[in-house]
SEDO-977325 format. One record per residue (C-alpha): residue in one letter; x, y, z. Coordinates in steps of 0.02 Angstrom, whole numbers, plus 50000, padded with zeros to 5 digits. Example, Ala and Ser with C-alpha at 12.3 -4.5 7.8 and 13.67 -1.06 7.14 Angstrom:
# residues 2
+----+-------+-------+-------+
: aa :     u :     v :     w :
+----+-------+-------+-------+
:  A : 50615 : 49775 : 50390 :
:  S : 50684 : 49947 : 50357 :
+----+-------+-------+-------+
//
This chain:
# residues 349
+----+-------+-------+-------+
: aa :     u :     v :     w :
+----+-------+-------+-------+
:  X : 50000 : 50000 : 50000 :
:  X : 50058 : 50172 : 49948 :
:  X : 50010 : 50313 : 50053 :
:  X : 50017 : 50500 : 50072 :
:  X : 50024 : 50504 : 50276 :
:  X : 50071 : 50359 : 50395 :
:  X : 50004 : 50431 : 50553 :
:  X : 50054 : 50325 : 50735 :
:  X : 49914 : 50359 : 50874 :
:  X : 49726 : 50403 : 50866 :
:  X : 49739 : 50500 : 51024 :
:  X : 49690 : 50679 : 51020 :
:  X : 49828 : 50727 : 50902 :
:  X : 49817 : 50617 : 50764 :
:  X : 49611 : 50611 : 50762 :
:  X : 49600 : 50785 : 50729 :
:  X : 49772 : 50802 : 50620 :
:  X : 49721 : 50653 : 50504 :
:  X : 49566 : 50714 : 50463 :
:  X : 49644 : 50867 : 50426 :
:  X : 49732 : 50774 : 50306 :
:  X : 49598 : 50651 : 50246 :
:  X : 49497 : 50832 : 50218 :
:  X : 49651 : 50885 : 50101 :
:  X : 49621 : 50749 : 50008 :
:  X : 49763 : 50656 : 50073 :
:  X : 49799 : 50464 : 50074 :
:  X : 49809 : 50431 : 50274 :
:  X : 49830 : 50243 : 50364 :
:  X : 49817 : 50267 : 50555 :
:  X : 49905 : 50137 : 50645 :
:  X : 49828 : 50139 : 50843 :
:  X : 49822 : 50034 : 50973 :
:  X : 49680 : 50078 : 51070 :
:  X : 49691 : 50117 : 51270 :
:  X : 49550 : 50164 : 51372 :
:  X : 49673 : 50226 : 51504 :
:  X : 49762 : 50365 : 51387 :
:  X : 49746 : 50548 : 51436 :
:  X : 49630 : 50569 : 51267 :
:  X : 49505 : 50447 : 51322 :
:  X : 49487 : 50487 : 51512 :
:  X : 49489 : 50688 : 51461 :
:  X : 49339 : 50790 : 51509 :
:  X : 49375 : 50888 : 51366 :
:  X : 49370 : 51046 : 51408 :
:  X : 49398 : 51210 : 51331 :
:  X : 49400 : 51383 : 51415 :
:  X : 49477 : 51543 : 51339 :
:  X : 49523 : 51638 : 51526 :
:  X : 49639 : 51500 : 51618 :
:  X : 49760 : 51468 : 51756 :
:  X : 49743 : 51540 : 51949 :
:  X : 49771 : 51740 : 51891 :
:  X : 49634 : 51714 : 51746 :
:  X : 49733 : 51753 : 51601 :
:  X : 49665 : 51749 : 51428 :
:  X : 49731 : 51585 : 51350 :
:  X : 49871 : 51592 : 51232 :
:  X : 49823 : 51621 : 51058 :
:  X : 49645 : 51646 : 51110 :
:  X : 49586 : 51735 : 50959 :
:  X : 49658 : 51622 : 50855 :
:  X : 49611 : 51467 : 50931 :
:  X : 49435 : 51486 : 50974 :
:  X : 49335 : 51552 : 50830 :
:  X : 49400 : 51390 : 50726 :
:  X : 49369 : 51268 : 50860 :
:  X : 49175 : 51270 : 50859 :
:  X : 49171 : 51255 : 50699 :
:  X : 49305 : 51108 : 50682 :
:  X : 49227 : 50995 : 50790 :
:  X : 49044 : 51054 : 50703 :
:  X : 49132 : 50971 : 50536 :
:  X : 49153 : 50832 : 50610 :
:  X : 49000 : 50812 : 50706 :
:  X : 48920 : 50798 : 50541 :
:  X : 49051 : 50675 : 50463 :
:  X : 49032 : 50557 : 50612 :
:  X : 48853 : 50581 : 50625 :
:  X : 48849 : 50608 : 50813 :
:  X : 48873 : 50741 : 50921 :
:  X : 49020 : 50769 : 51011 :
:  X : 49032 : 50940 : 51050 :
:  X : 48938 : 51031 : 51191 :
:  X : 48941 : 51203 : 51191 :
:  X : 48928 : 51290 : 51341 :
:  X : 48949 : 51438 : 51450 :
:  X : 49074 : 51428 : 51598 :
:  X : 49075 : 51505 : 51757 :
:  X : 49218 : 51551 : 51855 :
:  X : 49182 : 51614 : 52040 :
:  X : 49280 : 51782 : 52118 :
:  X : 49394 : 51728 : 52265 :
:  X : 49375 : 51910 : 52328 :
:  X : 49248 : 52080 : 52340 :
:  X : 49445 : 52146 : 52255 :
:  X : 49431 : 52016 : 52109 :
:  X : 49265 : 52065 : 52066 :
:  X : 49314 : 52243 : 52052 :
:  X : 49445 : 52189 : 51941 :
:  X : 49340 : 52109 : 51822 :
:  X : 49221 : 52255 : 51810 :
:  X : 49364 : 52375 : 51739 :
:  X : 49418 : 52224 : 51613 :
:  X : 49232 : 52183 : 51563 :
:  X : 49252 : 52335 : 51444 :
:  X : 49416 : 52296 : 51374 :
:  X : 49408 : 52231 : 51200 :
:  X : 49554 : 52102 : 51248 :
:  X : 49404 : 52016 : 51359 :
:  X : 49236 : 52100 : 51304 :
:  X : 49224 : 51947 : 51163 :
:  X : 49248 : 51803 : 51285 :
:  X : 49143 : 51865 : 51422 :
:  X : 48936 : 51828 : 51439 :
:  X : 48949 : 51948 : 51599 :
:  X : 49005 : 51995 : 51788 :
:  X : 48896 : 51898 : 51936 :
:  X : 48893 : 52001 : 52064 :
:  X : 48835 : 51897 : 52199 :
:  X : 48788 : 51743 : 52239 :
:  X : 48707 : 51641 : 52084 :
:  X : 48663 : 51471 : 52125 :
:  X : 48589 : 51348 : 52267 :
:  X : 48750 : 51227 : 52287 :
:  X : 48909 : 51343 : 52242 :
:  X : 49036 : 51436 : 52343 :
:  X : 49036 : 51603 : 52261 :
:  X : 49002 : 51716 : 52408 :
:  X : 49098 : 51864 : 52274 :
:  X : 48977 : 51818 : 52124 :
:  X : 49099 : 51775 : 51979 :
:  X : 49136 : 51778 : 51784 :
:  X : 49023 : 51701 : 51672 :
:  X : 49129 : 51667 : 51507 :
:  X : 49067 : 51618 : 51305 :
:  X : 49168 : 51538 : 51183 :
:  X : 49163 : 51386 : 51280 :
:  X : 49108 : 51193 : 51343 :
:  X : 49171 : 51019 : 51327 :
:  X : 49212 : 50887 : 51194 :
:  X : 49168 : 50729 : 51220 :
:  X : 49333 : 50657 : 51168 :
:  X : 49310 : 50473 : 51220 :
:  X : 49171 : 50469 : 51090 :
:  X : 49255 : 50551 : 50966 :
:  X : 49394 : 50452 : 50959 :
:  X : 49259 : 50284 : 50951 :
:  X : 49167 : 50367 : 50813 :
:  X : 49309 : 50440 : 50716 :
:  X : 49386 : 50250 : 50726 :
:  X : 49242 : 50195 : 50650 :
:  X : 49256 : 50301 : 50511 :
:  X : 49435 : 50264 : 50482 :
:  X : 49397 : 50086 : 50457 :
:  X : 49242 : 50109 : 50351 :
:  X : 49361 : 50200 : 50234 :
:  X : 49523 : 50055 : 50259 :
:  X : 49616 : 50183 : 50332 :
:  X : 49669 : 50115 : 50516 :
:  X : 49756 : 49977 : 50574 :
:  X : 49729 : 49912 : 50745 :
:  X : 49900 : 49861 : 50808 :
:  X : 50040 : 49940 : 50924 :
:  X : 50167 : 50022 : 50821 :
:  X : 50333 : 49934 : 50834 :
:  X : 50474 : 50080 : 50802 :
:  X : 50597 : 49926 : 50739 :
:  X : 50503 : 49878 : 50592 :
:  X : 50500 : 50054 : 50543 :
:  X : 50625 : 50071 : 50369 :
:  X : 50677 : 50248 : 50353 :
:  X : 50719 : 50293 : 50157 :
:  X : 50794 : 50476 : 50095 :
:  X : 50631 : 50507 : 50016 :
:  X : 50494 : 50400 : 50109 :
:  X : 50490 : 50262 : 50259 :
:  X : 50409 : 50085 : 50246 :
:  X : 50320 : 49993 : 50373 :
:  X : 50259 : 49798 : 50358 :
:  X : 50193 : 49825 : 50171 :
:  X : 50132 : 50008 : 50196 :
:  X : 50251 : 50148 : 50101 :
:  X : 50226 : 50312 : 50167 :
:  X : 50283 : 50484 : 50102 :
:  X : 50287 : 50545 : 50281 :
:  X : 50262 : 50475 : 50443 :
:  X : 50183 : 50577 : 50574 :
:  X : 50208 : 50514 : 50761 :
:  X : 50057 : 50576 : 50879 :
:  X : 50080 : 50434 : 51018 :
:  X : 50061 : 50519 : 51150 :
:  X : 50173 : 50506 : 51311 :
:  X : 50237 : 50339 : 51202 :
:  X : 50337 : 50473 : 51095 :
:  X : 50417 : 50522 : 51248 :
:  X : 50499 : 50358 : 51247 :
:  X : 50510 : 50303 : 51083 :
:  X : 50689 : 50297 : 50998 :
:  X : 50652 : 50448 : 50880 :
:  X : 50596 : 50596 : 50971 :
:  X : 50670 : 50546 : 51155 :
:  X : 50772 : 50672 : 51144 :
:  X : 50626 : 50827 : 51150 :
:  X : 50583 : 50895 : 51325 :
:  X : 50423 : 50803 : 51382 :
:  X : 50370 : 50849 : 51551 :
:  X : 50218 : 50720 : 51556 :
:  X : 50074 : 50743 : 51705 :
:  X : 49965 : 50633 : 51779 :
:  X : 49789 : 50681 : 51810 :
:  X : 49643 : 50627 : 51909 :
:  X : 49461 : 50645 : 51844 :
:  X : 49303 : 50580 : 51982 :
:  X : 49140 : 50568 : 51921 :
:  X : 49020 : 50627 : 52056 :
:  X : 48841 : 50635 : 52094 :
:  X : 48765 : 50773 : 52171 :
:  X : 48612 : 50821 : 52309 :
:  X : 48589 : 50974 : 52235 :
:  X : 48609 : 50971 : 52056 :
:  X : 48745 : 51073 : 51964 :
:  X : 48683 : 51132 : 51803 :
:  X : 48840 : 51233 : 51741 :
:  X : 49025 : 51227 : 51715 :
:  X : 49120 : 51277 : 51843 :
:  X : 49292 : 51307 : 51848 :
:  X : 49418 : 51380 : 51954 :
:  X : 49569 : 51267 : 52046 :
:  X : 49462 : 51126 : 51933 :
:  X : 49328 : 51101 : 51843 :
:  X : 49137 : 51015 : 51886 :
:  X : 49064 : 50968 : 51719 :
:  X : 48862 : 50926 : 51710 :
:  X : 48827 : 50764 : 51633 :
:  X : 48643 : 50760 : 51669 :
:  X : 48531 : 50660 : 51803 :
:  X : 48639 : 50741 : 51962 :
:  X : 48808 : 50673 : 51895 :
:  X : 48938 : 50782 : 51865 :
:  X : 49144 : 50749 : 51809 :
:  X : 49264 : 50828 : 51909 :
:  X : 49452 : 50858 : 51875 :
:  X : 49613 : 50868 : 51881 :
:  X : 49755 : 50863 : 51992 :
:  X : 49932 : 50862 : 51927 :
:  X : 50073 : 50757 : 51959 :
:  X : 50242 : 50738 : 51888 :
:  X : 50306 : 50613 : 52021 :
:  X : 50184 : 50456 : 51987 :
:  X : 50146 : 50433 : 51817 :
:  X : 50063 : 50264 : 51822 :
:  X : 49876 : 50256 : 51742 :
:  X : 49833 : 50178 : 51921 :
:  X : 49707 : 50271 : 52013 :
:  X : 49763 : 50321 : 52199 :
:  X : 49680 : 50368 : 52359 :
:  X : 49772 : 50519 : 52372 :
:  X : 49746 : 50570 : 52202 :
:  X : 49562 : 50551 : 52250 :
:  X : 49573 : 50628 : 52430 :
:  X : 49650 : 50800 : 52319 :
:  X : 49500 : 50789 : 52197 :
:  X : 49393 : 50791 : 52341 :
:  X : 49452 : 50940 : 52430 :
:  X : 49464 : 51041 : 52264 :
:  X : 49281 : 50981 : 52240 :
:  X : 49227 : 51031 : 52411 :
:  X : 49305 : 51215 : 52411 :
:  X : 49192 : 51249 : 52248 :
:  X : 49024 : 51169 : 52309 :
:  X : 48941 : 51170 : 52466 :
:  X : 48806 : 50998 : 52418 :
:  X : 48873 : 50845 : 52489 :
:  X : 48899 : 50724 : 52333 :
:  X : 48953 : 50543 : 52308 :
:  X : 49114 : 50484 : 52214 :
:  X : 49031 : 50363 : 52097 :
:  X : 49183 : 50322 : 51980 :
:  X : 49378 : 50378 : 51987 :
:  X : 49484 : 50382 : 51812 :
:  X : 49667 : 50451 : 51772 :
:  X : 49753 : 50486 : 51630 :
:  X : 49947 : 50538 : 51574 :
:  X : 49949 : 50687 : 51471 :
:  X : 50081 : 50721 : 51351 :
:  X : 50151 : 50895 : 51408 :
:  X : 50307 : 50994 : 51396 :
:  X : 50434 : 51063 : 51483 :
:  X : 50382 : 51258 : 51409 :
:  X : 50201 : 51196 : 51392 :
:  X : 50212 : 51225 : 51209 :
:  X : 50170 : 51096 : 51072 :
:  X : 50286 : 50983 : 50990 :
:  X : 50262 : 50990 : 50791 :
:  X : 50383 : 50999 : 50638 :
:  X : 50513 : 50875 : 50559 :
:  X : 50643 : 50761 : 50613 :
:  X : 50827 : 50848 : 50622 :
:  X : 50901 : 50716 : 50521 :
:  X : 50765 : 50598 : 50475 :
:  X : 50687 : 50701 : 50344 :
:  X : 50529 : 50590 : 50311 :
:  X : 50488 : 50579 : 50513 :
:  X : 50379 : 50704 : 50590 :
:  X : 50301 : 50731 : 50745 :
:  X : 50131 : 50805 : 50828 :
:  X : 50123 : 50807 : 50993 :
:  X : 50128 : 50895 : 51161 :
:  X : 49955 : 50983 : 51160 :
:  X : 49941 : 50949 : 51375 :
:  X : 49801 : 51014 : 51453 :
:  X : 49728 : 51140 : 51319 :
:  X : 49740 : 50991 : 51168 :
:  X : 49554 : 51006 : 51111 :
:  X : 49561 : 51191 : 51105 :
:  X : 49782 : 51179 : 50997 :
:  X : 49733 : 51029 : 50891 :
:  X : 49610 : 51100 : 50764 :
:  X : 49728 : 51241 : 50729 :
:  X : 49872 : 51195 : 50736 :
:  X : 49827 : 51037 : 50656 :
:  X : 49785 : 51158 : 50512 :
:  X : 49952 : 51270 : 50528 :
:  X : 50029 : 51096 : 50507 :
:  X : 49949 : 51041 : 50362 :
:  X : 50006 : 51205 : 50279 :
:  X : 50178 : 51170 : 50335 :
:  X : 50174 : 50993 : 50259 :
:  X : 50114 : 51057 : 50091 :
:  X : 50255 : 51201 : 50083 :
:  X : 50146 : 51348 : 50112 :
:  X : 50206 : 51421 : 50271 :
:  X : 50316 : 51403 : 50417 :
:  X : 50251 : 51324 : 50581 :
:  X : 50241 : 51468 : 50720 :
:  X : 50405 : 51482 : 50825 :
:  X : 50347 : 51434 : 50969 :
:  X : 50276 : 51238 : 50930 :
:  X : 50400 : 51212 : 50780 :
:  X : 50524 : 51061 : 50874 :
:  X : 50698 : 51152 : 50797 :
:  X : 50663 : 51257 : 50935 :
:  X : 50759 : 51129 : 51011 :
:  X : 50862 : 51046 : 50903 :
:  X : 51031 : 51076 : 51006 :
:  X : 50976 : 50923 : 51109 :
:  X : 50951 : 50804 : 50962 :
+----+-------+-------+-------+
//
């Protein structure tokens, strides 16, 4: 088989960047082994254009967010199901000082777009937000878990994915093109995940991967928006709610942990005032870097390899772009932005 596009991984990454490609027109072969334990597949998939503890609009913002809607609308209707949930998010004040803050802001054009208004006080049975808060547009949750199911299915409808773990040694790299168990490939794209992080070709880059727990809970007095500040509580419908994450960079096991669970909990419990059950407990590994900026460009010496990778926390908001910046970078219309492309860091290949 002769393709345009071998692509390693239907996380995140290489769902969104292969249909990219399979949208160009592009011969693509996935080659995945599925996991129901990777970071793509336990994600709540959120996306949220003011992040972090000092509420900072999120990098590239304007870029980013007026193409991801739309993205993930494409797809909705090439999959035939509906993965994207579009929502408001609110993000409680943690002082009378914070709120005042916000006011001035509300009327800068840097924010104006992102934000449905200011709370003033108190605004609903079951939340800690004694300050009122900010209620934010441009925002909700992908359900990634079902896109990646659906999106497989599409693959394979169209003999484009191969249900196998990749193994790096049976890779032949040419000048021109690399080969792989009867499969010749112009280019070969790795989006594996935290695997890339220890895989023999792009070991050398900077990973920084962090674990993450995610608790589904169930609450006495129902929660019927996002909220988000130190973490995020997620509606699901009927009372249930997901609830993440907590970051660690010491154990990076996919095993779930009591303390992991213990941190949720307090997070949880210093947002909403309804007692609540812990019905289920998931983690996942998610493929960040060391300057929390994505991995993507070409090989230093292996001209045909490529990676995209490194998306972290924010991947469902970076893929669709830069998925798209990519694609353009591929074809030999334009550079990859400074600050993703990987010879940013080719002094440690």
């Amino acid at each position: 088989m002769k393709v345009d596009y071998l692509i390693v991984g239907q996380g995140l990454a290489g769902t969104v960047l292969s249909y990219q490609l399979i949208k160009a027109k592009k011969k693509v072969v996935v080659i995945n082994q599925t996991n129901r334990k990777s970071s793509s597949h336990v994600a709540a998939g959120l996306y949220n254009p003011i992040t972090g503890r000092r509420m900072v609009k999120t990098w590239l913002a304007d870029e980013l967010f007026p193409y991801l809607e739309a993205f993930y609308s494409d797809m909705e209707q090439v999959l035939e199901t509906r993965i994207l949930m579009k929502s408001g998010i609110y993000r409680p004040f943690l002082s009378i000082e914070e709120q005042n803050e916000w006011m001035a802001k509300s009327a800068d054009p840097m924010f104006s777009d992102y934000l449905e208004g200011i709370v003033q006080s108190s605004s609903q049975l079951g939340i800690k937000d004694p300050y009122g808060g900010l209620a934010l547009k441009y925002s909700g949750y992908l359900d990634v878990s079902l896109m990646l199911d659906q999106y497989k299915r599409y693959l394979l409808e169209n003999e484009a994915y191969i249900e196998s773990a990749f193994d790096e040694n049976m890779l032949v790299v040419n000048q021109e093109d690399v080969s792989y168990e009867g499969i010749t490939a112009n280019k070969i794209i790795f989006c594996a995940g935290v695997n890339d992080a220890s895989g023999r070709f792009f070991n050398w880059l900077p990973f920084n991967p962090v674990k993450g727990d995610i608790i589904s809970i169930k609450s006495e007095i129902p929660i019927n928006k996002i909220i988000n500040r130190g973490v995020y509580i997620i509606p699901q419908g009927n009372g249930t709610c997901r609830a993440g994450s907590t970051y660690s960079w010491d154990d990076l096991t996919d095993v779930a942990t009591e303390k992991g669970k213990s941190e949720m909990m307090r997070k949880i419990e210093e947002l909403i005032d309804s007692p609540y059950q812990v019905e289920d407990h998931q983690v996942g590994v998610r493929p960040a870097t060391d300057d929390r900026r994505p991995f993507i460009g070409q090989h230093p010496a292996l001209k045909p390899l490529y990676i995209f990778n490194g998306l972290g926390t924010k991947g469902v908001s970076l893929a669709p772009y830069f998925a798209l910046e990519f694609l353009a970078y591929l074809e030999g219309r334009k550079e990859l932005h400074e600050e993703v492309n990987i010879n940013r860091y080719f002094s440690l290949y």
